[in-house]
Each structure stands twice: as structure tokens, then as C-alpha cells.
BAFI-3210 file (N, C-alpha, C; in Angstrom, 3 decimals, decimal comma, padded with zeros to 6 digits):
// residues 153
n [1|2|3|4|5|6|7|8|9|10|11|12|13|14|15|16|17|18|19|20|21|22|23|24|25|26|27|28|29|30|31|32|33|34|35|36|37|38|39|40|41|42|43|44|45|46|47|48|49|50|51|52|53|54|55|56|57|58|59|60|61|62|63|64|65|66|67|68|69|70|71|72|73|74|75|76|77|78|79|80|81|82|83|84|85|86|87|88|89|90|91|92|93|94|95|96|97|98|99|100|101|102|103|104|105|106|107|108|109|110|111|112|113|114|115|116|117|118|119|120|121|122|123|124|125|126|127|128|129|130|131|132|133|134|135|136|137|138|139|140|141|142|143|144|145|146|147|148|149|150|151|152|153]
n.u [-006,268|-003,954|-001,139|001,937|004,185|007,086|008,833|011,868|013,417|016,061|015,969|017,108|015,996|013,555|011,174|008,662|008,795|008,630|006,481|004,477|005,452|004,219|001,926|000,442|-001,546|-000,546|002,034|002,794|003,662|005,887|007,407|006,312|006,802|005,125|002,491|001,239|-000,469|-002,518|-004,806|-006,550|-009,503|-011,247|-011,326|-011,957|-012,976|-012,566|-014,565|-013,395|-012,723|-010,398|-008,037|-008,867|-007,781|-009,077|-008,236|-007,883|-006,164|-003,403|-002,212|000,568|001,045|002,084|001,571|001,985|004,286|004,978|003,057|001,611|-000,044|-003,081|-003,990|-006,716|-007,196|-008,952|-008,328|-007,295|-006,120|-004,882|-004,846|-003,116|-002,353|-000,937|001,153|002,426|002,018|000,833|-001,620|-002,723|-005,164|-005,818|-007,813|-008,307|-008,873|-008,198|-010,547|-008,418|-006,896|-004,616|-002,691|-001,419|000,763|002,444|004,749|006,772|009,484|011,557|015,282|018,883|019,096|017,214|014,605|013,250|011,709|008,856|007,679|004,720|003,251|-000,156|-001,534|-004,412|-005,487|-006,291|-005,662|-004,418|-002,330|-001,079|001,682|002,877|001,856|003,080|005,593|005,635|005,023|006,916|008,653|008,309|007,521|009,706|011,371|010,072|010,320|013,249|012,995|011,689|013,476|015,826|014,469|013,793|016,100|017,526|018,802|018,555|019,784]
n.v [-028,118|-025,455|-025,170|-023,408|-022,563|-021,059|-020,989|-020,647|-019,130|-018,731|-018,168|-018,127|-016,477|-014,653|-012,764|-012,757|-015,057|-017,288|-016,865|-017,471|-020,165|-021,391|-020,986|-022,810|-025,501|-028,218|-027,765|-028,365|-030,960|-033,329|-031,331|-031,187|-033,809|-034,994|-035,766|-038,070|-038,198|-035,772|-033,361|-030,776|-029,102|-027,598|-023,382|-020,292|-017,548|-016,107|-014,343|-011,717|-010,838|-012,644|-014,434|-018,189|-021,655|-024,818|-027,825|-031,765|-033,642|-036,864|-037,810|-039,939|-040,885|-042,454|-044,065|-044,408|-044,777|-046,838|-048,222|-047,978|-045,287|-044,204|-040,446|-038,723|-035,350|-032,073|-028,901|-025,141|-023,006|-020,018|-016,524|-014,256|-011,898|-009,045|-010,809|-010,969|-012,818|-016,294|-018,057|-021,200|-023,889|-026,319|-029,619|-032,261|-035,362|-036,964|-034,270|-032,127|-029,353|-027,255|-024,346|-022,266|-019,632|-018,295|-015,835|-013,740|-011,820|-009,649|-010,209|-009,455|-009,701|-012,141|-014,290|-014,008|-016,582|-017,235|-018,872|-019,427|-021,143|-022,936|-024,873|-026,525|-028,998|-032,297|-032,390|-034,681|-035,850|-033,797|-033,634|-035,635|-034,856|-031,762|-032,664|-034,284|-032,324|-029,870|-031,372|-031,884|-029,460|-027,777|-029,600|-028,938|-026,802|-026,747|-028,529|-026,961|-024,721|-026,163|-027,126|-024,552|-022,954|-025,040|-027,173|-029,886|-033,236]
n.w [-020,356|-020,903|-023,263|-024,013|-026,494|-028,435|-031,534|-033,330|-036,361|-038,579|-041,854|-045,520|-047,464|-049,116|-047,327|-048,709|-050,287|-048,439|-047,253|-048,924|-049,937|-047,423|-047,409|-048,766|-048,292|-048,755|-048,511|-046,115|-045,744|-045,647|-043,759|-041,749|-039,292|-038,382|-039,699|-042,585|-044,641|-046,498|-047,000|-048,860|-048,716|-049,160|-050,114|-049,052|-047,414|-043,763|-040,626|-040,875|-043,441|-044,557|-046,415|-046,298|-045,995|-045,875|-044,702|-043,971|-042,428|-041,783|-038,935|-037,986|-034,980|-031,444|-029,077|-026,049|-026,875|-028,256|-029,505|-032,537|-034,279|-036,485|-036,566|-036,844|-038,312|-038,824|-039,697|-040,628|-042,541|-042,303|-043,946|-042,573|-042,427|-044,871|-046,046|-044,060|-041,954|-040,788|-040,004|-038,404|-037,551|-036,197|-035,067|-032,993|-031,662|-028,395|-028,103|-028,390|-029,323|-031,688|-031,690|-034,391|-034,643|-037,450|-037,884|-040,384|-040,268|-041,957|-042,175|-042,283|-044,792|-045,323|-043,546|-040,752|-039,502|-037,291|-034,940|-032,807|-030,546|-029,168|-027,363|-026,641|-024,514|-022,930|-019,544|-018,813|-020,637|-021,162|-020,732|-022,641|-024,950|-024,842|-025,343|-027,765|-029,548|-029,709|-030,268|-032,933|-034,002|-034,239|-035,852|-038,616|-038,779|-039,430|-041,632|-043,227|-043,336|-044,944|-046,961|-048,433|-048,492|-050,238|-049,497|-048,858|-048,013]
ca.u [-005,031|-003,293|000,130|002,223|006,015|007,303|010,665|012,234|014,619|016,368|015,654|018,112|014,860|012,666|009,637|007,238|008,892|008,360|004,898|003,991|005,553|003,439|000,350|-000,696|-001,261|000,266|003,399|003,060|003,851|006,972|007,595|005,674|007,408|004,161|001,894|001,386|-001,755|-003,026|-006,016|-007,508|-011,224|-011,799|-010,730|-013,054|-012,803|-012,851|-015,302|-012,735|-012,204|-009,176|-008,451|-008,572|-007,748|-009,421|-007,792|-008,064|-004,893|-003,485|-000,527|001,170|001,853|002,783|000,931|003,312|006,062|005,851|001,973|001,497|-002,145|-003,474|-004,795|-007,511|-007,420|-009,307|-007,607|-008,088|-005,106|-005,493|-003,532|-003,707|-001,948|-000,439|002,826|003,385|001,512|-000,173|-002,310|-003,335|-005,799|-006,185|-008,455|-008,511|-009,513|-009,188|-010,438|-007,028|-006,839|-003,362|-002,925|-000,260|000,960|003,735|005,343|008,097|009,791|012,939|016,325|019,868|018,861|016,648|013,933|013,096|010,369|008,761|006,232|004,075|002,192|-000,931|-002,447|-005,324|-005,630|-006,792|-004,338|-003,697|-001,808|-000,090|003,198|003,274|001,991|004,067|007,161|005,811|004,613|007,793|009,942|007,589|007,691|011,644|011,516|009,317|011,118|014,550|012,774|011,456|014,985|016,248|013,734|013,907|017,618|017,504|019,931|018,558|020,246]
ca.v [-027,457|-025,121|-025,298|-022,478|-022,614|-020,469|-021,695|-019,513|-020,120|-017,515|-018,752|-017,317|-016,745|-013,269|-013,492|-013,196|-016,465|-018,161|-017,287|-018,003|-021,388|-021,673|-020,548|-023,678|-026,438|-029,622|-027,561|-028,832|-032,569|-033,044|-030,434|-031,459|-034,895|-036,340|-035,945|-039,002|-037,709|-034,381|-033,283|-029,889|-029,349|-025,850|-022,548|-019,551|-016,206|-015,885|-012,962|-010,841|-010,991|-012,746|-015,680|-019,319|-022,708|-025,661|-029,225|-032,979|-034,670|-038,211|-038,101|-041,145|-040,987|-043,798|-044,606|-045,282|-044,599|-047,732|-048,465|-046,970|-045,013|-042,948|-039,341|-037,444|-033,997|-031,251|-027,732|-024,497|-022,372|-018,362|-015,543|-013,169|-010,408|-009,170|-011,489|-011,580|-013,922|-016,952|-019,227|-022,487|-023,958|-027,545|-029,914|-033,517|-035,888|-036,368|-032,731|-031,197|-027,615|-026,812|-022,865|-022,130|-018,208|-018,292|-014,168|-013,829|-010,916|-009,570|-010,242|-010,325|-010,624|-013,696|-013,749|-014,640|-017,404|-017,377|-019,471|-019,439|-022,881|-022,419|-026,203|-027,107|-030,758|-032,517|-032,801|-036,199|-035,589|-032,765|-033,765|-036,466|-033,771|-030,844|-033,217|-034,794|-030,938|-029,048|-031,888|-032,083|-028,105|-027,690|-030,397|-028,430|-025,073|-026,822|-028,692|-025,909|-024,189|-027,160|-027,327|-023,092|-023,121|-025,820|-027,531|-030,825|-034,319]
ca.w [-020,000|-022,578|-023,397|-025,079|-026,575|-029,242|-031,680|-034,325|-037,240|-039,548|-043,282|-046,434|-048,811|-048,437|-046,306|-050,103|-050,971|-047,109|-046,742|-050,168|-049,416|-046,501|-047,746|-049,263|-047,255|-048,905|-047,760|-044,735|-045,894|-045,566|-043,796|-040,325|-039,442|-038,243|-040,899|-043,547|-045,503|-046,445|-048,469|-048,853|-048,653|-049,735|-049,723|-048,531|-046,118|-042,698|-040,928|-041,045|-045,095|-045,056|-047,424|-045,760|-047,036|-045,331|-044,905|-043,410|-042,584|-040,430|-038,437|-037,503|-033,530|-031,055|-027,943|-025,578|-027,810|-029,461|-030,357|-033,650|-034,873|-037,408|-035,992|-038,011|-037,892|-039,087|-039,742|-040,882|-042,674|-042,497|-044,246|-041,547|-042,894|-046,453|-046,084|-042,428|-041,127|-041,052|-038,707|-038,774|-036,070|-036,018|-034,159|-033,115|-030,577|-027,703|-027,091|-028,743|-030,480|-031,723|-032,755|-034,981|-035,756|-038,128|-038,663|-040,800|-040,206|-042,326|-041,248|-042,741|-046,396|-045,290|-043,233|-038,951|-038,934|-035,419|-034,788|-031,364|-030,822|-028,626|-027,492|-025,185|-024,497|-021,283|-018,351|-018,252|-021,802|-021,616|-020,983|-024,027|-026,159|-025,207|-025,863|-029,403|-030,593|-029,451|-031,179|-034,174|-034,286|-034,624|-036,957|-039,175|-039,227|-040,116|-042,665|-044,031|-043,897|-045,450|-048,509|-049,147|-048,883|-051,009|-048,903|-048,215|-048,782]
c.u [-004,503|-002,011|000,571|003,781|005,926|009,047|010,653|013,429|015,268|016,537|016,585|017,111|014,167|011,533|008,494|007,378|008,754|007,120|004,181|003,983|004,731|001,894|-000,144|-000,334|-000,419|001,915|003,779|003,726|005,464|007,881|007,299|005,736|006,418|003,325|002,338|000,252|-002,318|-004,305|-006,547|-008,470|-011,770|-011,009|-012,644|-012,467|-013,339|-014,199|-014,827|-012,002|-011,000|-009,526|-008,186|-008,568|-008,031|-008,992|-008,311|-006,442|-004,810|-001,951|-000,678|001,656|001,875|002,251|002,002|004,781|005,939|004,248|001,737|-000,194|-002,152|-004,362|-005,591|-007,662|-008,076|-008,907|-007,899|-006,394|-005,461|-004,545|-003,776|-003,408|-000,764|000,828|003,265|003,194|000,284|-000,504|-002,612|-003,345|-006,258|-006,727|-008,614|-008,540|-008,086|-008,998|-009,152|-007,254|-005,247|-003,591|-001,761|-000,434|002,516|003,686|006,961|008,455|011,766|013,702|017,932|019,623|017,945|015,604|013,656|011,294|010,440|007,393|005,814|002,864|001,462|-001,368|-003,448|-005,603|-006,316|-005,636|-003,906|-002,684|-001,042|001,461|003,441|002,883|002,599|005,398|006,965|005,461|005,514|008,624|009,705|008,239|009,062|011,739|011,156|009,742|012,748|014,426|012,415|012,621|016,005|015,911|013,915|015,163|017,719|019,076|019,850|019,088|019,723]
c.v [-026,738|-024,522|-024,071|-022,762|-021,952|-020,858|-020,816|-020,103|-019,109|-018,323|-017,929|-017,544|-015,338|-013,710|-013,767|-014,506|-017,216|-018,220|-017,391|-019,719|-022,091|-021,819|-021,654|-025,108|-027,827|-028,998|-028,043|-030,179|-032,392|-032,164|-030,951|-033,034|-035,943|-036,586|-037,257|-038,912|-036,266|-034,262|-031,776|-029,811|-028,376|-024,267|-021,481|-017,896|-016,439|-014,388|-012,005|-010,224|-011,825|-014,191|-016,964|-020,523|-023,949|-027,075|-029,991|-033,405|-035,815|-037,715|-039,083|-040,849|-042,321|-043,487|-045,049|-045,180|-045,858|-048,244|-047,123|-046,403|-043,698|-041,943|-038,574|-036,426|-032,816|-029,671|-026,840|-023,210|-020,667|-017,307|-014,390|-012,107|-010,057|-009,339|-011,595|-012,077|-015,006|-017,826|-020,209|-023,430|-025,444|-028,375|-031,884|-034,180|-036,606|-034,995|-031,824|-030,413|-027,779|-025,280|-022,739|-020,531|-018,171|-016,299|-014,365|-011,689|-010,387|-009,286|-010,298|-010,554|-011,768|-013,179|-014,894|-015,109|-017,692|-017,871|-019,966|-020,148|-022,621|-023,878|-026,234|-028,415|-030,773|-032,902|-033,579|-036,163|-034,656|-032,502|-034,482|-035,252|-032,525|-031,457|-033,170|-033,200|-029,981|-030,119|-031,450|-030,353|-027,624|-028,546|-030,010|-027,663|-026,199|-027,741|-027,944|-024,506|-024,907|-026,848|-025,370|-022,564|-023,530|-026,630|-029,155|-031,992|-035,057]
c.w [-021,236|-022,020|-024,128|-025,036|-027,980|-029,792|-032,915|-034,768|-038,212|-041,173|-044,989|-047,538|-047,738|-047,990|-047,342|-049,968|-049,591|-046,947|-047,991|-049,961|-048,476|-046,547|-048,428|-048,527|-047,362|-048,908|-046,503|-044,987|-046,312|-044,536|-042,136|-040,080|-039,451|-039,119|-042,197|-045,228|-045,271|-047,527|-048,478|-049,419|-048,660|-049,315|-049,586|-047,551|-044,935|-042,656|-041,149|-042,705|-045,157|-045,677|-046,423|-046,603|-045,540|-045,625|-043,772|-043,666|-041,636|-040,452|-037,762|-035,964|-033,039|-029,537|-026,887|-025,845|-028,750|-029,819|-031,690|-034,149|-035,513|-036,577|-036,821|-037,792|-039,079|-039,236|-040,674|-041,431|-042,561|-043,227|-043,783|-041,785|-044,291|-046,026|-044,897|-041,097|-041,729|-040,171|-039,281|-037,285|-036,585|-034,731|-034,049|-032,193|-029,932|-027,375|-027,386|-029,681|-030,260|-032,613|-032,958|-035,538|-036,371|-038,640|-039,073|-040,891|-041,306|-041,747|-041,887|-044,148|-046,200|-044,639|-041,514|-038,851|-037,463|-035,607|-033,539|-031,445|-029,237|-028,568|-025,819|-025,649|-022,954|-020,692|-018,151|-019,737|-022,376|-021,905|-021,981|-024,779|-026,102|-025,900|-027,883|-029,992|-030,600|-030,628|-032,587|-034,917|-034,833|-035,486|-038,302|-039,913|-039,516|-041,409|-043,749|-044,275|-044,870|-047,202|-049,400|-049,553|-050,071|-050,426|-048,310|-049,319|-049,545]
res [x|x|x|x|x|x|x|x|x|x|x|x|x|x|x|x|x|x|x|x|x|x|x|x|x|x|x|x|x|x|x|x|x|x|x|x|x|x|x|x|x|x|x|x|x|x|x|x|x|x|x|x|x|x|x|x|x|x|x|x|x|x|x|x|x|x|x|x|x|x|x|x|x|x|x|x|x|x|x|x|x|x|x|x|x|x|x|x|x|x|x|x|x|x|x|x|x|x|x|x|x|x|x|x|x|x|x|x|x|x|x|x|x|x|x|x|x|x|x|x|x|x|x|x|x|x|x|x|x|x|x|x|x|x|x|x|x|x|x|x|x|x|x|x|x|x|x|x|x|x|x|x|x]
***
């Protein structure tokens, strides 16, 4: 089954300094609520020339809501275009792709992160994982308004 939802956030930092921020992956920590471990595992080019950075991470989810388990995932960062965009396509069992396009567009002196989340899973799972990847997602972008601001407690 594939899922799609798109969430957006207006950020008071220029789009260089957002997708700079973005562009390397142990940005994500912190940053993406579920995540507990990150590692990157090379950088390289796509076919298209562009630069990629390859990671392994675990997110902590909950079975049920209340069984707890480490998830291994495999992912793949991209810098799709000079400063105004970036993907990142992660993969992990069972059978789940998540596609991530982050464009920052200028806005206001600041800049309009929009990010359009792309998941195929199997059908019996879709509704727990649209919930935990929509929450996760908004959690993400106001952390990452939080930390660029420099506004967090």
C-alpha cells in the first residue's frame, strides 16, 4: 500500500544554512524523534551525478504502543539540487520504503521547509504507520525550527 502526506514549517534561517543543516545525516538525530542510533556508511554519487551520503540507523518504536523494539534501517541521503532539495529514501522491514523530499523555498527573510513523505508498507500496517510517521514528521520540522532558531529549551 503507499501512503502520501506532505507538512511544512516556515524556518527564520536562509535556505543555504537549512539545507546545509540537512545535508549531513547525523542531523537527523535529534531531530527525528524516533531515531536512537545513527552511523554513516559512505558517501558517493547517484546515476545522475549528484552527491549522496549513505547511512544505518535504529529507531525505537512500540508494538502495540507499549512493546518496545529496535528497527534497523538502511537509508540513502541525496542532494538533489544546488540548495533546494533533498531526498532521503529509507528501507526497513517488514517490506517498508519511506521517501522523503525536503524543498526549501525562500520566504519572509527565512525560508518554507516542505517536506512530502512517500511510504509503501503492507496493508495490514498502514494505519499504525501513517499515524507514527505523520507524528514523527511534525516532530522533526519543529525540531529542526527549534535547533536553527536556536530557540530550544
Amino acid at each position: 500500500m503507499r501512503l502520501r502526506f506532505e507538512k511544512s514549517t516556515w524556518i527564520g534561517a536562509k535556505p543555504a544554512a537549512v539545507f546545509a543543516h540537512l545535508s549531513e545525516p547525523s542531523a537527523f538525530l535529534g531531530l527525528q524523534p524516533l531515531l536512537v542510533e545513527l552511523h554513516e556508511t559512505g558517501r558517493g554519487r547517484d546515476a545522475q551525478g549528484r552527491p549522496t551520503r549513505r547511512f544505518e540507523t535504529v529507531e525505537r518504536l512500540y508494538l502495540a504502543g507499549v512493546v518496545p523494539f529496535r528497527n534497523r534501517i538502511e537509508g540513502v541521503l541525496t542532494l538533489a539540487s544546488d540548495g533546494e532539495a533533498i531526498e532521503v529514501t529509507v528501507r526497513s522491514r517488514p517490506r517498508l520504503v519511506l521517501h522523503s523530499h525536503y524543498r526549501f523555498d525562500p520566504e519572509a527573510a527565512g525560508t518554507r521547509v516542505t517536506e512530502a513523505v512517500a511510504i509503501e508498507c503492507p496493508r495490514p500496517l498502514a494505519g499504525p504507520v501513517r499515524r507514527q510517521a505523520e507524528r514523527a514528521h511534525e516532530r522533526l520540522l519543529a525540531a529542526l525550527k527549534e535547533r536553527l532558531e536556536g530557540t530550544a529549551g
